[in-house]
C-alpha positions as CSV (number, residue, x, y, z in Angstrom):
1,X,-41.1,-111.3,16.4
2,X,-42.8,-114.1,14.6
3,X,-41.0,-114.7,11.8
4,X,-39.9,-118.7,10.9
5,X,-36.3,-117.5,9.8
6,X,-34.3,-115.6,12.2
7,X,-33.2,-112.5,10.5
8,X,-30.3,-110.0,10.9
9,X,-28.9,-106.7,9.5
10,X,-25.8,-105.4,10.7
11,X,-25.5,-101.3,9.7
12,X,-21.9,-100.6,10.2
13,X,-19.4,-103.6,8.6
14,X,-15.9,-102.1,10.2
15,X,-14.5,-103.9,12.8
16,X,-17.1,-104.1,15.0
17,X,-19.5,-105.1,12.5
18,X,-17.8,-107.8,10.8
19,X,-16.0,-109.6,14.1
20,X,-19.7,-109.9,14.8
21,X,-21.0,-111.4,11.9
22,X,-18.2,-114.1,12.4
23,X,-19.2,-115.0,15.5
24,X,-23.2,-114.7,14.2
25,X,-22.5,-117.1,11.4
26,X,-19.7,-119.4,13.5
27,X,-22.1,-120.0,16.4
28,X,-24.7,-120.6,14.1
29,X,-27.2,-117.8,15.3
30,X,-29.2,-116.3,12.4
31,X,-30.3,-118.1,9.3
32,X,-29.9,-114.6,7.3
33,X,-27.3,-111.8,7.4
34,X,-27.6,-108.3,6.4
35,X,-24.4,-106.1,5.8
36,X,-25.5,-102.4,5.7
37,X,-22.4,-100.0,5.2
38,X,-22.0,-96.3,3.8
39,X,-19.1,-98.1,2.3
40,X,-20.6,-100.7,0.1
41,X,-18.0,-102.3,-1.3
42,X,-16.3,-103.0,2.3
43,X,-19.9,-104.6,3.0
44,X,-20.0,-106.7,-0.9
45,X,-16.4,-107.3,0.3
46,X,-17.6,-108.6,4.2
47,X,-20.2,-110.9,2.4
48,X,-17.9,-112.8,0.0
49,X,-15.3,-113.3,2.4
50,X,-18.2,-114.4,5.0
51,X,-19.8,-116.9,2.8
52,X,-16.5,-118.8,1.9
53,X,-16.7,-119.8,5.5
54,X,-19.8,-122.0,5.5
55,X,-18.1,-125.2,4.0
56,X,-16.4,-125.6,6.9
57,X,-19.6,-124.4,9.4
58,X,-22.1,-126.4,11.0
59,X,-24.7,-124.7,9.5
60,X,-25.7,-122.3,6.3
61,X,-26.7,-118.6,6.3
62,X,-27.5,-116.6,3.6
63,X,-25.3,-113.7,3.8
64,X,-26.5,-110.6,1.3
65,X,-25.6,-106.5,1.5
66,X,-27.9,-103.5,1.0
67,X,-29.3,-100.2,2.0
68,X,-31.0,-99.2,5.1
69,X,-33.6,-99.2,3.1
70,X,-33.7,-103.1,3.2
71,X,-33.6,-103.7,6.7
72,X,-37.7,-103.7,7.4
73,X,-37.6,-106.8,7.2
74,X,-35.3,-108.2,9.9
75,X,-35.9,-109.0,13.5
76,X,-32.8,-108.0,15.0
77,X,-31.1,-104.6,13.6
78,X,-27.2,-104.3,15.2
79,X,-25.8,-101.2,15.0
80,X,-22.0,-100.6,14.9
81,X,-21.5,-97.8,12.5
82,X,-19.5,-94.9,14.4
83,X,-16.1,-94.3,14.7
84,X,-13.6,-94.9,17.5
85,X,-12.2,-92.3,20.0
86,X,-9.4,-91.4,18.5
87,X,-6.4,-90.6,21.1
88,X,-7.0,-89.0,23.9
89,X,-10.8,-88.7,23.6
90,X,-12.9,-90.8,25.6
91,X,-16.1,-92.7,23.7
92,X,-18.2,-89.4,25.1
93,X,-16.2,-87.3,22.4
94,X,-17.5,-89.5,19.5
95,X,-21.1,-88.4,20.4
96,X,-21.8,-85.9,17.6
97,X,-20.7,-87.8,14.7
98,X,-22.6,-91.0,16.1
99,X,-25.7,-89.2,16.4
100,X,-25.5,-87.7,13.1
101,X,-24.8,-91.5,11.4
102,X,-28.9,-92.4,13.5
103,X,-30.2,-89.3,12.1
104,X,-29.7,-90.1,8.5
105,X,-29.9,-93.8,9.0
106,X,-32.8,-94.2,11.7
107,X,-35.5,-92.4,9.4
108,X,-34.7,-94.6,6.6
109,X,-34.8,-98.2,8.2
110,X,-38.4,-97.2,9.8
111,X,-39.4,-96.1,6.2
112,X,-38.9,-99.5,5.5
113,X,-41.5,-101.0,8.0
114,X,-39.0,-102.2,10.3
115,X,-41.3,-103.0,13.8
116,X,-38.2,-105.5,15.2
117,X,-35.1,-104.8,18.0
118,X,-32.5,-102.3,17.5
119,X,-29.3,-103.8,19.5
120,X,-27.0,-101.2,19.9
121,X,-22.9,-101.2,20.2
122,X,-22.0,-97.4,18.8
123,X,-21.1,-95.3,21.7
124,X,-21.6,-93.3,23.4
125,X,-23.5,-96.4,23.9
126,X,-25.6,-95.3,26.6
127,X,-26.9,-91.8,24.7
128,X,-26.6,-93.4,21.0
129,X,-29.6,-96.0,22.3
130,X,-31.4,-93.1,24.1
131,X,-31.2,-91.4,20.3
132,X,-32.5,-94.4,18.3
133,X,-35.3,-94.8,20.8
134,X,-36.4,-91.1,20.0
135,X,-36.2,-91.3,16.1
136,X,-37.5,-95.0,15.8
137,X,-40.3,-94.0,18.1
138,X,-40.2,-98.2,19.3
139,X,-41.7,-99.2,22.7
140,X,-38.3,-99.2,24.8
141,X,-38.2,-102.7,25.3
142,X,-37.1,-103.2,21.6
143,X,-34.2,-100.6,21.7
144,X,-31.1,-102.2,23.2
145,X,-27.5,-101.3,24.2
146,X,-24.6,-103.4,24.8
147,X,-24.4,-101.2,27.9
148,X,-21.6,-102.6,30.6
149,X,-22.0,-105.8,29.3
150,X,-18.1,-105.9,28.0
151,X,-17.2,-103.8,30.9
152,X,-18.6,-106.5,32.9
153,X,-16.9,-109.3,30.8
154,X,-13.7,-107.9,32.0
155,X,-14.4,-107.6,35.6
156,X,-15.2,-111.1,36.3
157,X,-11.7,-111.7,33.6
158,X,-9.9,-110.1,36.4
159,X,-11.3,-111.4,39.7
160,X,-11.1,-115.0,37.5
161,X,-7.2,-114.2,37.4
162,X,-6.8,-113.0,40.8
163,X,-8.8,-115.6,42.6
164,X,-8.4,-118.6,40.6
165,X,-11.7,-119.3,40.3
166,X,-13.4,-120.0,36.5
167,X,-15.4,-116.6,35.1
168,X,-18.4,-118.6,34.9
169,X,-18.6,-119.0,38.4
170,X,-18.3,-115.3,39.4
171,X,-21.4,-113.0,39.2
172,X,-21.5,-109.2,39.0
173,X,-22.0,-106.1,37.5
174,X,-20.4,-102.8,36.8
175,X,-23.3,-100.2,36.0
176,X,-24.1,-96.6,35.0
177,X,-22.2,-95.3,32.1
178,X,-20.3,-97.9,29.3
179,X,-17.6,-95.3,30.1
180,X,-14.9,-93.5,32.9
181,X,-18.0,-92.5,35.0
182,X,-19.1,-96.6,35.6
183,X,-18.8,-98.5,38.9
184,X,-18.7,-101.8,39.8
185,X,-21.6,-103.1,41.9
186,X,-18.9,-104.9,44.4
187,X,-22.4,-105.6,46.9
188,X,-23.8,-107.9,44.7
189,X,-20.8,-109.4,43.4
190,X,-20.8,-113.3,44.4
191,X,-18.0,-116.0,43.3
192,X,-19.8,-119.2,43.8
193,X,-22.8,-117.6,45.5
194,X,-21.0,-116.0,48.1
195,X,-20.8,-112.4,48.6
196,X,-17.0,-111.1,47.5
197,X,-16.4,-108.3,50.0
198,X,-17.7,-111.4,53.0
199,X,-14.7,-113.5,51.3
200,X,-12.4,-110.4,51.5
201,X,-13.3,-109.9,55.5
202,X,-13.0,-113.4,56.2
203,X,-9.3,-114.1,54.5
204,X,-7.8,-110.2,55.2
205,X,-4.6,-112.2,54.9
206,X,-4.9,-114.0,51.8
207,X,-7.0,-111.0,49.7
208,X,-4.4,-108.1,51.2
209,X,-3.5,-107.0,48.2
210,X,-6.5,-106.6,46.1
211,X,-7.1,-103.0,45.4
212,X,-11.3,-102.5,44.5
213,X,-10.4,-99.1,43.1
214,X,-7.7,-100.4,41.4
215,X,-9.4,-103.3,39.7
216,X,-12.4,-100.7,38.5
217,X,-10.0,-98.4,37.1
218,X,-8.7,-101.0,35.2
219,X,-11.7,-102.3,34.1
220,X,-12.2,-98.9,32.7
221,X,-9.0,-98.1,30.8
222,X,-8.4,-101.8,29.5
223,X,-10.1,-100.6,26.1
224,X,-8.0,-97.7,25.4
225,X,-5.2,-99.8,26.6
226,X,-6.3,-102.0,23.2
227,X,-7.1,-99.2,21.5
228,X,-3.0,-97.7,21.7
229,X,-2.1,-101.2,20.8
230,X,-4.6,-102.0,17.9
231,X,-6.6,-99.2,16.9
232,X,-10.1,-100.5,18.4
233,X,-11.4,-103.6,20.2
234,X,-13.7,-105.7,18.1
235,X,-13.7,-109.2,18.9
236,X,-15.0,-109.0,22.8
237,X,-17.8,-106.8,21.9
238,X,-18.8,-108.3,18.5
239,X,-19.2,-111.7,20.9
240,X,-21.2,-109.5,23.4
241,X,-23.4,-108.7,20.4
242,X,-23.7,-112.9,19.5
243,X,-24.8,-113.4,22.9
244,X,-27.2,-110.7,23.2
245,X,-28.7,-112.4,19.5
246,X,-28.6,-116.0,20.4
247,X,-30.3,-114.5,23.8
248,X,-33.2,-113.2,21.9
249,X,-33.6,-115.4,19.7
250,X,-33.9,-118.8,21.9
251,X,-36.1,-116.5,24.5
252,X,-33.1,-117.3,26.8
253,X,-34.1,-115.2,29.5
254,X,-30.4,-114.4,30.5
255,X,-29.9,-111.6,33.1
256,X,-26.9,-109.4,31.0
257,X,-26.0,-105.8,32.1
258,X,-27.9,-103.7,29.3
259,X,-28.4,-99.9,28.6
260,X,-31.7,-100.1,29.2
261,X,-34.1,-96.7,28.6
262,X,-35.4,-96.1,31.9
263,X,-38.6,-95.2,33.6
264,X,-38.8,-94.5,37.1
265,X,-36.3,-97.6,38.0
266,X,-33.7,-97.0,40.4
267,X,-36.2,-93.3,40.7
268,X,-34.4,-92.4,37.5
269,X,-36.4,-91.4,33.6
270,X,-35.0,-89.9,30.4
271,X,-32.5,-91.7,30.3
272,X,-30.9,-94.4,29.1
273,X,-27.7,-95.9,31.4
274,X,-26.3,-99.7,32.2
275,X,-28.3,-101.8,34.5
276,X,-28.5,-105.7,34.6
277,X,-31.9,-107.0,32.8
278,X,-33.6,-110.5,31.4
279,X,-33.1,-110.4,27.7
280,X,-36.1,-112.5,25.9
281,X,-37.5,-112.8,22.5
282,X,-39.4,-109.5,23.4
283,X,-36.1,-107.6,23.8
284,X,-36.0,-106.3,27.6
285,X,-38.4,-108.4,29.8
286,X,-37.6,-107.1,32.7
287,X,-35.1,-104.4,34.5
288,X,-33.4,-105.8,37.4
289,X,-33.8,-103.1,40.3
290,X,-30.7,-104.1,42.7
291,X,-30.7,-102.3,45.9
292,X,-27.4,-100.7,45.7
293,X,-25.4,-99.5,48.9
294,X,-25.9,-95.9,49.6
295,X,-22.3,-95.2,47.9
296,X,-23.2,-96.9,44.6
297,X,-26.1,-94.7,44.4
298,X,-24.2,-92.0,44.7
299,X,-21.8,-93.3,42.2
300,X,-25.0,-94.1,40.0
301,X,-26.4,-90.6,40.0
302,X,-23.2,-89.0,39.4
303,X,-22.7,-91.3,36.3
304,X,-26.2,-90.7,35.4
305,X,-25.4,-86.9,35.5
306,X,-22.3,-87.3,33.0
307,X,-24.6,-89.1,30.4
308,X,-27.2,-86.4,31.2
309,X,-24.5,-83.3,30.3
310,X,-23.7,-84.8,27.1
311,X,-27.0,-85.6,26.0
312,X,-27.9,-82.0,26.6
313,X,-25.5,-81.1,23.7
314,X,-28.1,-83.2,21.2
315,X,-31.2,-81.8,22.3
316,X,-32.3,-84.0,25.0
């Protein structure tokens, strides 16, 4: 990407969408906005209520709506158009109508001469980024997924809560599926550098009620916990998607759990599933290839093998 004006188009302006244009234009990210939505006057709608915000911002962006034939032109491309699992349903049952949104929308944005990064929130996640990888035909560094990265959010919320100790200073991961098949990477999980499980061992006393399968489960059903309450979550994910912008954009280099396409790390290809990686202005830079305990690679297979049945049922 070498354009002077850092460009955006956001296809999908529901809740997703437009919590994360707020948090574009309050942080100041992108000089220009893009709302795409089959529903254009929600989008014309978006846009005027967006640009009455920039008295009282920092900084200006040009906020506009149109097609997705208008989008060749960005650098970033964030896609949130799909709908929510409805009740009972996990985000696995939302696949068909997802992919069916990328097959009529893909086609058109790469008519347009679009050559910049697709970042990715629809879910399934994991097999929606997989998709737009296939119909955009981009090298796989430049199709992205918000992966675990929420997931991940909200285990270092919890251990933050439990231990006392600020979330910035806890590091960690859950991987595989953005979904009930994930795991968190508790052997690489630090708080202040030092390994968790060594500070569990060393203060059995202190730690005796922390449940690891408890906190993962809850990591897990925390978003259909919001979900019953609200109707969808919006506001930690569109912030995911700011981060994963601002990332790009200032060639940050930050290490962010990712559904990342895959080929031949962690001796898995075809496929796309979460796994930490250093986000540049190149998209991916790099996969981070932990060496997982012989149980999270089990558990890393067996999530891999969920996303794999589902994506069997479009084609791949």
């Amino acid at each position: 990407m070498k354009g002077q004006l850092r460009k955006v188009g956001i296809l999908g302006t529901g809740f997703v969408g437009s919590s994360t244009a707020y948090s574009l234009i309050n942080q100041g990210i992108c000089d220009e906005l893009l709302l795409v939505d089959i529903k254009e006057e929600k989008s014309i709608g978006e846009s005027l209520d967006l640009t009455h915000c920039m008295d009282f911002l920092p900084s200006k962006t040009k906020i506009w709506t149109g097609t997705a034939s208008d989008m060749g032109h960005m650098e970033i491309i964030i896609i949130t158009a799909g709908p929510p699992p409805k009740e009972n349903q996990t985000r696995l049952d939302t696949l068909e109508t997802s992919a069916n949104i990328m097959n009529d929308t893909i086609p058109k944005i790469m008519a347009s001469g679009f050559n910049g990064i697709f970042l990715i929130a629809t879910n399934p996640v994991d097999i929606i980024t997989y998709h737009v990888w296939k119909l955009s035909g981009l090298p796989r560094h430049q199709v992205i997924g918000t992966g675990t990265s929420i997931d991940s959010s909200r285990l270092k919320t919890y251990l933050s809560d439990i231990l006392h100790v600020d979330v910035h200073s806890i590091q960690g991961y859950t991987m595989g599926e953005h979904g009930d098949s994930q795991f968190a990477v508790w052997s690489h999980l630090t708080i202040g550098g030092k390994p968790f499980l060594q500070i569990l061992a060393e203060n059995p006393e202190k730690y005796a009620d922390i449940d690891l399968e408890q906190i993962i489960e809850a990591v897990k059903r925390v978003g259909f916990e919001i979900l019953k309450r609200k109707g969808t979550t919006y506001y930690g994910i569109g912030n995911a998607l700011a981060y994963f912008t601002k990332s790009i954009f200032n060639n940050g280099h930050r290490i962010i759990p990712t559904s990342c396409i895959l080929d031949g790390e962690y001796a898995e290809s075809n496929i796309c599933t979460g796994v930490p990686a250093v986000i540049s202005r190149s998209g991916i830079k790099e996969i981070i290839e932990l060496k997982l305990s012989a149980e999270e690679q089990e558990l890393f297979k067996t999530s891999n093998s969920v996303l794999r049945s589902y994506m069997a049922s479009i084609g791949y």
